[in-house]
C-alpha positions in Angstrom: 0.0 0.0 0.0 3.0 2.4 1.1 4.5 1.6 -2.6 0.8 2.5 -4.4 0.9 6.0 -2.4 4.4 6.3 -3.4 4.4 5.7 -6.9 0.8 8.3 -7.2 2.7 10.9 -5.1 5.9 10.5 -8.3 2.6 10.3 -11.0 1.3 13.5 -10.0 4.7 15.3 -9.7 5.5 14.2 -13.1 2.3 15.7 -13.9 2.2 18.8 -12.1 6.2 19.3 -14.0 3.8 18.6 -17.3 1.6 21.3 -16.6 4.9 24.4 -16.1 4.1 26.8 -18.5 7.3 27.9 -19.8 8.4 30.2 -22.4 11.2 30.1 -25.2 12.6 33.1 -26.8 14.2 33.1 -30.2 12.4 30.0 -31.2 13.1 30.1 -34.7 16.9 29.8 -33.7 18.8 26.2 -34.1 19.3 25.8 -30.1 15.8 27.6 -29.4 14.3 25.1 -31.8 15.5 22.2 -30.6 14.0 23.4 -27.1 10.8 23.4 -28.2 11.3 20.0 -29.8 12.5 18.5 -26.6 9.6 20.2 -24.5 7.0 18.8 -26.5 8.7 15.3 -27.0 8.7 15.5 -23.4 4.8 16.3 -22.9 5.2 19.6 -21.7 1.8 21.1 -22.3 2.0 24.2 -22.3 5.0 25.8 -24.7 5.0 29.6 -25.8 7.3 30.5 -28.3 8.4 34.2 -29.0 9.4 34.8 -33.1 9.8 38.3 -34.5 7.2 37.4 -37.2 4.9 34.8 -36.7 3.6 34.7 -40.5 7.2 33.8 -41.8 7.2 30.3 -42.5 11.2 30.1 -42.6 10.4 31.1 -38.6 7.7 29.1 -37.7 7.2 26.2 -40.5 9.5 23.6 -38.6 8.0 24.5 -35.2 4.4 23.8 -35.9 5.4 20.4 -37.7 6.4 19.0 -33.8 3.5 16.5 -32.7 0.7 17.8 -31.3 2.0 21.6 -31.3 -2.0 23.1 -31.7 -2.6 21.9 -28.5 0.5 22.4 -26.4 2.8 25.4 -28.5 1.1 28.7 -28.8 3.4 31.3 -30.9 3.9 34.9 -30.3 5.7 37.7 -32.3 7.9 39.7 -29.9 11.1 41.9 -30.3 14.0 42.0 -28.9 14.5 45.9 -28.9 10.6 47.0 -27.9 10.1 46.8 -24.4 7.7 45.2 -23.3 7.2 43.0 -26.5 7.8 39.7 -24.0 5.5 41.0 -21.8 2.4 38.5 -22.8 4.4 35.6 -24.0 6.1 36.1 -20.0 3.0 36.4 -18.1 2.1 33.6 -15.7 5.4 31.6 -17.0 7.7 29.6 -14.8 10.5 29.2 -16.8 11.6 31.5 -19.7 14.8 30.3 -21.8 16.5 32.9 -23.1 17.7 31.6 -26.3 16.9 34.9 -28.7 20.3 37.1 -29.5 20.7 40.2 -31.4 23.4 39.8 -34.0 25.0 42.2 -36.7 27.3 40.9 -39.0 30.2 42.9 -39.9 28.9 45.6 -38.0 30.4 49.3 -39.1 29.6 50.6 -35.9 29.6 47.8 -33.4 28.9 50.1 -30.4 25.4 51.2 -31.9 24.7 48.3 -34.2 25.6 45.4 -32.0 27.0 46.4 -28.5 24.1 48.8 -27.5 21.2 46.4 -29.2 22.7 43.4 -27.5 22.3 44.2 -23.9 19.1 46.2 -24.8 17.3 43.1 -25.9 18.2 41.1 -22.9 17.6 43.4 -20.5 14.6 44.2 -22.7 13.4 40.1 -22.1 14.2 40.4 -18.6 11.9 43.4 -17.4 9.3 41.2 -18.6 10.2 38.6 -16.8 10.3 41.0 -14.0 6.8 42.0 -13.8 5.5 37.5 -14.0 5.2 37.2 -10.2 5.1 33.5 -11.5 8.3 33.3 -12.4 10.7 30.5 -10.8 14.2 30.5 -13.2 15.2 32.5 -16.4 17.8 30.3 -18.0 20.1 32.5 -20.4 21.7 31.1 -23.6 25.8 32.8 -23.9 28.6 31.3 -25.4 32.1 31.0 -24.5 32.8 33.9 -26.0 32.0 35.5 -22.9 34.5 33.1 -21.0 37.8 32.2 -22.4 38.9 35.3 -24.2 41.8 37.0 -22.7 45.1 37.3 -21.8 45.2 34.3 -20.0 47.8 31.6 -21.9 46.3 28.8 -23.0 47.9 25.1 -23.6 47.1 21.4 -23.5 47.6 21.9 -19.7 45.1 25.1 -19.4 41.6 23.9 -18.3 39.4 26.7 -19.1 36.5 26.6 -16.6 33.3 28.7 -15.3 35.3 31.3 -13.3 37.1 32.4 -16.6 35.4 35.4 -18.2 36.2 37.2 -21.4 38.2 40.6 -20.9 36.2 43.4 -22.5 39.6 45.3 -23.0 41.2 42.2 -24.4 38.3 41.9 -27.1 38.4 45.8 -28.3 41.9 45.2 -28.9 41.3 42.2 -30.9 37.8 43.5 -32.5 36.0 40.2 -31.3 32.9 42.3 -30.8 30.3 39.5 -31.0 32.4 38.1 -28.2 32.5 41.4 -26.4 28.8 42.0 -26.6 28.4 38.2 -25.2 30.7 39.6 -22.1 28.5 42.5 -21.7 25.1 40.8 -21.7 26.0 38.6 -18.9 27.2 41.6 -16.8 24.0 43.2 -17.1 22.1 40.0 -17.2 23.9 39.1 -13.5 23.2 42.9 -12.3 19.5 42.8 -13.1 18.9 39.8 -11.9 20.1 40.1 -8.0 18.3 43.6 -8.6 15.6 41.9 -9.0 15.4 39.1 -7.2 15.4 36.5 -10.3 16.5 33.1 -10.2 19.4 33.4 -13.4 21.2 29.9 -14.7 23.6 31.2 -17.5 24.9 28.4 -20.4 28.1 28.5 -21.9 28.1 26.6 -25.0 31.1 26.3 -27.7 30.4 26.9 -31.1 26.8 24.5 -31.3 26.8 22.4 -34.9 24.5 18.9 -35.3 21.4 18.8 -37.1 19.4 22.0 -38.3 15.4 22.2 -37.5 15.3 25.9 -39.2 15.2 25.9 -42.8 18.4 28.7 -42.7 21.5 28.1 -42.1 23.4 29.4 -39.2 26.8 30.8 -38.5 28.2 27.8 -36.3 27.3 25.6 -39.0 28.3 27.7 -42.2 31.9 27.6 -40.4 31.8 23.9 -41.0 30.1 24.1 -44.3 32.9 26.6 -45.6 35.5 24.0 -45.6 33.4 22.0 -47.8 31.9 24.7 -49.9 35.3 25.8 -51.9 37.4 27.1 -49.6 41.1 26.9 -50.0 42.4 27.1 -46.5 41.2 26.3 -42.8 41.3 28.4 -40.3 43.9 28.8 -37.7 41.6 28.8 -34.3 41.1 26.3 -32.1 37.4 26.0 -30.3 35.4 24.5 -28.6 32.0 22.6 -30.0 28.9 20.9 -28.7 26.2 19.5 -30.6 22.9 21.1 -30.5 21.0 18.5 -29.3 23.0 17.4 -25.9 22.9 21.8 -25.8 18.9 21.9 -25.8 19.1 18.6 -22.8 20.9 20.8 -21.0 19.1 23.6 -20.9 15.7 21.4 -19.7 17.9 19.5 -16.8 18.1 22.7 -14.9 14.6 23.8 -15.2 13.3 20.8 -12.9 15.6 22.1 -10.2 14.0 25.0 -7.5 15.1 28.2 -7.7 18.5 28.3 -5.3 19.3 24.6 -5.6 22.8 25.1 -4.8 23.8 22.1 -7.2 22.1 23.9 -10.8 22.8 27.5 -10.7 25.1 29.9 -11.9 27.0 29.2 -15.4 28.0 26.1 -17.2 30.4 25.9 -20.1 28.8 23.1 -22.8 31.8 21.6 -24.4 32.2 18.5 -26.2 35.3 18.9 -27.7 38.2 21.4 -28.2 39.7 21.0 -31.7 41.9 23.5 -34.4 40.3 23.8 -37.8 43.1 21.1 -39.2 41.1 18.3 -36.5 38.1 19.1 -38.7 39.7 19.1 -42.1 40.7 15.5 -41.0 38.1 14.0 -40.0 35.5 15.7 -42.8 38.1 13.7 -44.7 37.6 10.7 -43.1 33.9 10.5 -43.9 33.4 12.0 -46.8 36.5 10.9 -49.0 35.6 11.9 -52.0 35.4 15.8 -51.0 37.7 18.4 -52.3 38.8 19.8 -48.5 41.4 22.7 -48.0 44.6 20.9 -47.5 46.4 24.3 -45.6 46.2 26.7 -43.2 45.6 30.3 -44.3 48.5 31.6 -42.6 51.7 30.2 -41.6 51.8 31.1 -37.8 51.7 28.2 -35.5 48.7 26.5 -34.9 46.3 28.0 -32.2 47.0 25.4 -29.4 44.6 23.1 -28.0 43.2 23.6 -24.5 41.1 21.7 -22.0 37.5 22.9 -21.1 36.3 21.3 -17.9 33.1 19.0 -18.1 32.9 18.8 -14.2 30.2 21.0 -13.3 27.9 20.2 -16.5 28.4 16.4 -16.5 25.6 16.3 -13.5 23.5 17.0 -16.6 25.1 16.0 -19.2 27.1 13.1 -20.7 27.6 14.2 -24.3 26.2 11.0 -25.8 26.8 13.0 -29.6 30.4 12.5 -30.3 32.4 15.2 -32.0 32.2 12.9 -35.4 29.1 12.0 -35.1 28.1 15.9 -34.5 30.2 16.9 -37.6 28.1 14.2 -40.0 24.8 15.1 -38.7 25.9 19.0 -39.6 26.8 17.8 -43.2 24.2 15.4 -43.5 21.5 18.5 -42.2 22.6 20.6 -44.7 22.9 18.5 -48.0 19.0 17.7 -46.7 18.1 21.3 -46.9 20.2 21.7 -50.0 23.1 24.0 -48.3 25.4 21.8 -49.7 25.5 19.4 -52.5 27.8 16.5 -53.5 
């Protein structure tokens, strides 16, 4: 009798976790995407998804093909730089996940066109947030652009980890301004939220490649894409990468946590693996034989060294079952489906 009880206590829970309504910004994004996926595979019944035009199919086609998405994903156009657009897709939410990111490519003036914008939107998201007295967690999508770039040395010894943060002086002097504006949303993001009380987890992925949901291709996966596409050299960077999909199961492990739960909070860096341009080059080669790959670098400096990310704090959630391989094929394989590529 004690087990019956026990086992209807853990049905209802399971139900009650069901019934969160949670909220995904940037939905038409890769990782926001794949969120939504997961929540609905899942059974999560109630799903808002924010869009900046909700009659563009390129933005909402894919999303509205996940099972059972009339009932249990409602859509709702929203801007990152009108406050107050989140406002209604926020209200009576439990979880929001910030996945939604202003970018500029090749910005002339990155102060006005990307710095400024950046911050705007998030702060922007999180005022709504602010006003949901419903709200339990807002989990934040970054990147590691706003941890490992600075004047710290890095070598196969280094192990880059959550205390690192980029140097905004550091990235002026080097004009990595999308990583710069990364940096600076999560100052503001941190400063808002103990201002206002909010419950903020912050992830940390590497570049994110794997399979597309969004009919448009990305920048993480037109870096892989380029080396198939014509090029005649590789890069010389080393980073880190994830695949999207163990990137999305990350983000939904630490919304089951409370609020507080010393064990989920704060940042986690999502890394897979750390490898240079040439580590891809190889193994592209490796699986697709055939294809006419750049066989050198574009300059002849060293190569960037490898480093070590640490997996400690992220591996209570995650155990990378997506190799790096297996991440790079499913990119390729993705594309040549949408028609990015063809050979």
């Amino acid at each position: 009798m004690e087990e019956e009880e026990e086992e209807e206590e853990e049905k209802v829970k399971v139900e009650d976790e069901m019934e969160k309504l949670v909220c995904v910004t940037g939905a038409s994004g890769n990782i926001g995407s794949w969120i939504v996926k997961l929540l609905l595979q899942r059974r999560y019944n109630n799903v808002r998804a924010t869009v900046r035009d909700t009659n563009d199919p390129k933005k909402v086609k894919h999303l509205l093909r996940c099972d059972a998405t009339k009932e249990r994903l409602k859509l709702f156009k929203a801007d990152l730089l009108e406050e107050g657009s989140f406002d209604s897709a926020v209200e009576g939410c439990t979880i929001v996940f910030h996945t939604a990111s202003h970018f500029f490519e090749d910005a002339k003036d990155p102060q006005t066109e990307l710095l400024d914008p950046a911050v705007k939107g998030t702060l922007n998201v999180l005022k709504s947030c602010a006003k949901s007295p419903t709200l339990k967690r807002v989990i934040l999508t970054s990147c590691i652009a706003a941890v490992a770039f600075n004047e710290r040395p890095k070598n196969p010894n280094v192990v880059v980890d959550e205390t690192w943060y980029s140097d905004p002086e550091y990235c002026k002097r080097n004009g990595l301004w999308y990583n710069l504006s990364k940096t600076l949303v999560e100052d503001a993001a941190w400063k808002f939220a103990k201002e206002n009380n909010i419950d903020l987890v912050i992830m940390n992925p590497g570049l994110v490649i794997g399979p597309l949901l969004p009919p448009v291709l990305n920048t993480s996966s037109a870096a892989i894409l380029n080396l198939i596409n014509g090029s005649q050299t590789f890069k010389n960077e080393t980073l880190g990468f994830v695949d999207v999909r163990d990137v999305a199961s990350a983000h939904l492990f630490v919304m089951g946590y409370p609020a507080g739960h010393p064990s989920y909070s704060g940042r986690y860096l999502l890394v897979q693996r750390v490898a240079h341009y040439s580590d891809i080059v190889k193994i592209l080669r490796g699986l697709y034989p055939t294809l006419k790959l750049p066989e050198k670098c574009i300059d002849d400096r060293p190569y960037d060294p490898i480093f070590q990310v640490s997996k400690e704090k992220s591996k209570r959630m995650l155990s990378y079952p997506f190799s790096f391989e297996r991440s790079l094929k499913d990119t390729v394989e993705s594309s040549k489906e949408k028609k990015f590529i063809k050979f």
